[in-house]
MISEKE-447766 format. One record per residue (C-alpha): residue number from 1; x, y, z. Coordinates in nm, 3 decimals, decimal comma. Example, Ala and Ser with C-alpha at 12.3 -4.5 7.8 and 13.67 -1.06 7.14 Angstrom:
<rs>
<r num="1" c1="1,230" c2="-0,450" c3="0,780"/>
<r num="2" c1="1,367" c2="-0,106" c3="0,714"/>
</rs>
This chain:
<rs>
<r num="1" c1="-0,915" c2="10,329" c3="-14,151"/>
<r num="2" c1="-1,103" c2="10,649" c3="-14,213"/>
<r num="3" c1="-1,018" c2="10,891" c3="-14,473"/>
<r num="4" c1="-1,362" c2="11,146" c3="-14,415"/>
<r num="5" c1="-1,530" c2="11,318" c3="-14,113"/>
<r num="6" c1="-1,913" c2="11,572" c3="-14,130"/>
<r num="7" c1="-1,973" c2="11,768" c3="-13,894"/>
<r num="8" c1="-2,267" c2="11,977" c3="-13,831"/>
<r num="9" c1="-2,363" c2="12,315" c3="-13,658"/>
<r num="10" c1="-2,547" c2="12,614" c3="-13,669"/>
<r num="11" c1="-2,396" c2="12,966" c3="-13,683"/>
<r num="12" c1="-2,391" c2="13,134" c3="-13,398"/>
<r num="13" c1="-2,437" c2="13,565" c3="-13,391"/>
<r num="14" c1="-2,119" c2="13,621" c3="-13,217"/>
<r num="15" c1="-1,939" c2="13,443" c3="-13,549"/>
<r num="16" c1="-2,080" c2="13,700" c3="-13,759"/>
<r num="17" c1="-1,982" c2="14,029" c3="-13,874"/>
<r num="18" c1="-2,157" c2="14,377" c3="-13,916"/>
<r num="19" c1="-2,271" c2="14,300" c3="-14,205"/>
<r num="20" c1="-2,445" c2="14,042" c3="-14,059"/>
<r num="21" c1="-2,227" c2="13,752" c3="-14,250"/>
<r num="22" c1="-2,029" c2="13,541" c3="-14,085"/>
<r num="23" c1="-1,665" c2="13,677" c3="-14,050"/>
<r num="24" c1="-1,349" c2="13,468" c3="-14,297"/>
<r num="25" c1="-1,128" c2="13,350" c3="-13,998"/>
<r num="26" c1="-1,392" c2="13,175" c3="-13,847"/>
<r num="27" c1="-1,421" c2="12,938" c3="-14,130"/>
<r num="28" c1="-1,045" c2="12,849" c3="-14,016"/>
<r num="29" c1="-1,234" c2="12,762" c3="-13,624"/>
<r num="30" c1="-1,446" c2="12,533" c3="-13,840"/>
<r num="31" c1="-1,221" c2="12,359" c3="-13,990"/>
<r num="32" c1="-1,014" c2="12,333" c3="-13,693"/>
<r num="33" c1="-1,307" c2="12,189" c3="-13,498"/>
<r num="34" c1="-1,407" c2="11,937" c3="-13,759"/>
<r num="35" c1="-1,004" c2="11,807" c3="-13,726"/>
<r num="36" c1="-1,050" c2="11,780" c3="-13,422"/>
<r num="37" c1="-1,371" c2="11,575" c3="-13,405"/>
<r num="38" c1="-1,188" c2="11,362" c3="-13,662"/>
<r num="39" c1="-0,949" c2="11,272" c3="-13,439"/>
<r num="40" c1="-1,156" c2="11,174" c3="-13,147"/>
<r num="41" c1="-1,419" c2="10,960" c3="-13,392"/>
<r num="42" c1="-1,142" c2="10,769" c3="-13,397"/>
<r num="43" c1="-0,983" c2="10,747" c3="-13,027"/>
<r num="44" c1="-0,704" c2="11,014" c3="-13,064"/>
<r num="45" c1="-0,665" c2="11,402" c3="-13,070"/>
<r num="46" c1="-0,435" c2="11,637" c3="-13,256"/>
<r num="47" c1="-0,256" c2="11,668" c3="-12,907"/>
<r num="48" c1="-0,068" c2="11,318" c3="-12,816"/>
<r num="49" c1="0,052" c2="11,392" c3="-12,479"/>
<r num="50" c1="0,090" c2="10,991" c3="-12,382"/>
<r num="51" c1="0,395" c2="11,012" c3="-12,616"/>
<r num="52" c1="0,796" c2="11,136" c3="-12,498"/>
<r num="53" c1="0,784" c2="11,378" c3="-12,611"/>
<r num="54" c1="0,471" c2="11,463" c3="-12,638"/>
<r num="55" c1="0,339" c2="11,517" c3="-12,988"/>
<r num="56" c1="0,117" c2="11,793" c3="-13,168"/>
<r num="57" c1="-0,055" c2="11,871" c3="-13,555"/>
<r num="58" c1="0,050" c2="12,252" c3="-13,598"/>
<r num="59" c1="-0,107" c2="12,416" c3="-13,941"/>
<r num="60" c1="0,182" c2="12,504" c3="-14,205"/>
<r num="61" c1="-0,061" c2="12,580" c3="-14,461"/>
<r num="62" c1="-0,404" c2="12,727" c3="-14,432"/>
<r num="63" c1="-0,673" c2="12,858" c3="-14,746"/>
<r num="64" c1="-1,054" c2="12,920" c3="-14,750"/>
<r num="65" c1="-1,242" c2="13,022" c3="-15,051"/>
<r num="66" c1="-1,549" c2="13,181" c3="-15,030"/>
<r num="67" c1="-1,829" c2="13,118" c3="-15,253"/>
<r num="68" c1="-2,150" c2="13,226" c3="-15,064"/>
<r num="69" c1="-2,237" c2="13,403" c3="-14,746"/>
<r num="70" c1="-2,371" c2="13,237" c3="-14,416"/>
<r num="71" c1="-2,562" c2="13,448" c3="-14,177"/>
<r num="72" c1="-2,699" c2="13,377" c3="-13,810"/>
<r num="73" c1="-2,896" c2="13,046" c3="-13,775"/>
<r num="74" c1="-2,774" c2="12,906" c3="-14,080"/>
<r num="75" c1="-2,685" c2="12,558" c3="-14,059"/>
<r num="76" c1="-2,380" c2="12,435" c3="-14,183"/>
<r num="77" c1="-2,221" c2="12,099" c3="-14,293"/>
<r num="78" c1="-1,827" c2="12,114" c3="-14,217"/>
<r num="79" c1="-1,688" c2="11,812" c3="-14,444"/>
<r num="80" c1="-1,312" c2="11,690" c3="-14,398"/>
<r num="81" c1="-1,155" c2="11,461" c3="-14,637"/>
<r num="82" c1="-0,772" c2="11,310" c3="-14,578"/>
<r num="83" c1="-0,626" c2="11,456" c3="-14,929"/>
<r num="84" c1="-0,239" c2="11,325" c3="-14,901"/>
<r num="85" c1="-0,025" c2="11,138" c3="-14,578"/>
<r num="86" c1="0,314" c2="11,166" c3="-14,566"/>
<r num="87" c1="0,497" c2="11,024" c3="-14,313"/>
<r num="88" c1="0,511" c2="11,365" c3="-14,082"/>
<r num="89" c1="0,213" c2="11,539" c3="-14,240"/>
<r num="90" c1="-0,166" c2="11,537" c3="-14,331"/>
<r num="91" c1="-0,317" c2="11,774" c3="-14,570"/>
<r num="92" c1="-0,663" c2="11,789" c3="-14,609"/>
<r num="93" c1="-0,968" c2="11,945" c3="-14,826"/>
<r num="94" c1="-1,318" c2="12,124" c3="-14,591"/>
<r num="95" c1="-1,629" c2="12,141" c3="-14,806"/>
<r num="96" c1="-1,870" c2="12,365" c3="-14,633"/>
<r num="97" c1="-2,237" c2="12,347" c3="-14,717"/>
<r num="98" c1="-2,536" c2="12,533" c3="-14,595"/>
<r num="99" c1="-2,800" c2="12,282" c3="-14,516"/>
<r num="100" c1="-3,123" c2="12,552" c3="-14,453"/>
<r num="101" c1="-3,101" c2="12,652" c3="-14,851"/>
<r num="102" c1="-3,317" c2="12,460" c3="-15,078"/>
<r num="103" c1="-3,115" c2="12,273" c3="-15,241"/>
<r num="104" c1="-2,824" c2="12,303" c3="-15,033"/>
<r num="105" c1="-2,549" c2="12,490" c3="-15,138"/>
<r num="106" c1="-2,183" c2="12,542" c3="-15,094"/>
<r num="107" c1="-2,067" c2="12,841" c3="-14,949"/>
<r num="108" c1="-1,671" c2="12,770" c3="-14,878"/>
<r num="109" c1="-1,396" c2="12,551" c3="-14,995"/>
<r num="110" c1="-1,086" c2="12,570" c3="-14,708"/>
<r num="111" c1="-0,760" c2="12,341" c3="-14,699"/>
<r num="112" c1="-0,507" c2="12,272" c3="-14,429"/>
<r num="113" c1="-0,192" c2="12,067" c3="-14,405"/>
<r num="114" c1="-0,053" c2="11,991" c3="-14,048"/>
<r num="115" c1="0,285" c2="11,844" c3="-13,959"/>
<r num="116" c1="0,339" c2="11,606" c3="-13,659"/>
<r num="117" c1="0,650" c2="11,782" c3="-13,392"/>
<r num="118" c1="0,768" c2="11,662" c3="-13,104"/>
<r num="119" c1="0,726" c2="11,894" c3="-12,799"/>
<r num="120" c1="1,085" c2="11,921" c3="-12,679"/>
<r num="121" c1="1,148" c2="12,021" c3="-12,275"/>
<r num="122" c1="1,321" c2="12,372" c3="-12,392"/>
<r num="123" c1="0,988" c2="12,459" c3="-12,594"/>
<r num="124" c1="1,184" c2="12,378" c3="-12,931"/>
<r num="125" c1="0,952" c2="12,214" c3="-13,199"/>
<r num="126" c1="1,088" c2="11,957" c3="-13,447"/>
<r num="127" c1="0,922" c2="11,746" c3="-13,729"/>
<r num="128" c1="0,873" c2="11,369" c3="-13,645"/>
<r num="129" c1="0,742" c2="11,037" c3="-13,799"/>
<r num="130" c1="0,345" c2="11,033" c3="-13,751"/>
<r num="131" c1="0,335" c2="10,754" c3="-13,475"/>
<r num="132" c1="0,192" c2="10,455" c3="-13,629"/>
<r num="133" c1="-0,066" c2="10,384" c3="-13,449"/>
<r num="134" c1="-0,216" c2="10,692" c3="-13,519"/>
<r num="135" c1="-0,137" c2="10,658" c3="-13,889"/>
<r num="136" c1="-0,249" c2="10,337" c3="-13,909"/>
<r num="137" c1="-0,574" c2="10,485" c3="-13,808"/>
<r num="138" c1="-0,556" c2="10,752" c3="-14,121"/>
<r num="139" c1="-0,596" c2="10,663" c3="-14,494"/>
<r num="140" c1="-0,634" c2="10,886" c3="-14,793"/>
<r num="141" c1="-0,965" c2="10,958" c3="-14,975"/>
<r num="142" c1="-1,001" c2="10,751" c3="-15,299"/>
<r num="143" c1="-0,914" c2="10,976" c3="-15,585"/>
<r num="144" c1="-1,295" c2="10,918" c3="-15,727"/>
<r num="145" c1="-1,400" c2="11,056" c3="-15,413"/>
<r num="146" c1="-1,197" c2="11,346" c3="-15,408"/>
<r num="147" c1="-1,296" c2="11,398" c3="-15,824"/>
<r num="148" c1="-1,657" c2="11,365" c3="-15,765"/>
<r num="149" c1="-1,948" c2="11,643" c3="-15,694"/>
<r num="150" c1="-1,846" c2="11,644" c3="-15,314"/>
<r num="151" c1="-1,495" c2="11,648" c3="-15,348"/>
<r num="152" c1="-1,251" c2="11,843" c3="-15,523"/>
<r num="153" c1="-1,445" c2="12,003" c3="-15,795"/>
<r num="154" c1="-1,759" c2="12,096" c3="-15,642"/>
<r num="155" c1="-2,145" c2="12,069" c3="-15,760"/>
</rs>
């Protein structure tokens, strides 16, 4: 079972502003992507189409906080943790870090909770049981984890 995912990347120029900094809602793509990556380190995706109906992870709730800026080039550490499973939702915690500053440092703090719907044939979405073998897949970060410098309360 996994409970963590890192990704890695480098901003690109189109993901930044005129400032020159990289615009807020992209932090939400980031965190999006690094879900997703999640879910295929371990064999699934946040879209379950072998199921009837076929399943999806929507976003009810969605928060960044930004602590420093990241520019063009930068590279970036995008780190998921699991923070609480229900039986139809996920929440977790994003940790971003930029990787080219000596030390690193972090520059954003997002969180997202997802619920797993059911796809019904008239377009209708409804809340559903995560499917267990997905869930089974899933576990929650340790509390220690989540309490130390690279989880919930920062550096």
């Amino acid at each position: 079972m996994a409970y963590e995912y890192r990704a890695t990347r480098r901003v690109e120029f189109s993901e930044t502003d005129m400032a020159g900094i990289v615009h807020f809602s992209n932090f939400f793509r980031y965190m999006e992507t690094a879900e997703h990556a999640f879910f295929r380190s371990l064999g699934g995706s946040v879209v379950m189409p072998e199921f009837d109906p076929p399943l999806g992870l929507p976003r009810v709730h969605a928060e960044c906080d930004y602590l420093h800026p990241l520019r063009f080039e930068d590279e970036i550490e995008i780190h998921l943790w699991v923070t609480e499973k229900k039986p139809k939702s996920l929440s977790y915690l994003f940790r971003f870090r930029k990787l080219n500053a000596h030390p690193p440092i972090e520059v954003a703090r997002g969180k997202l909770t997802v619920v797993c719907v059911a796809h019904g044939a008239d377009g209708r979405l409804r809340s559903v049981l995560i499917p267990k073998p997905v869930a089974d897949r899933i576990e929650v970060a340790p509390a220690a984890v989540l309490a130390g410098p690279h989880g919930g309360r920062g550096d």
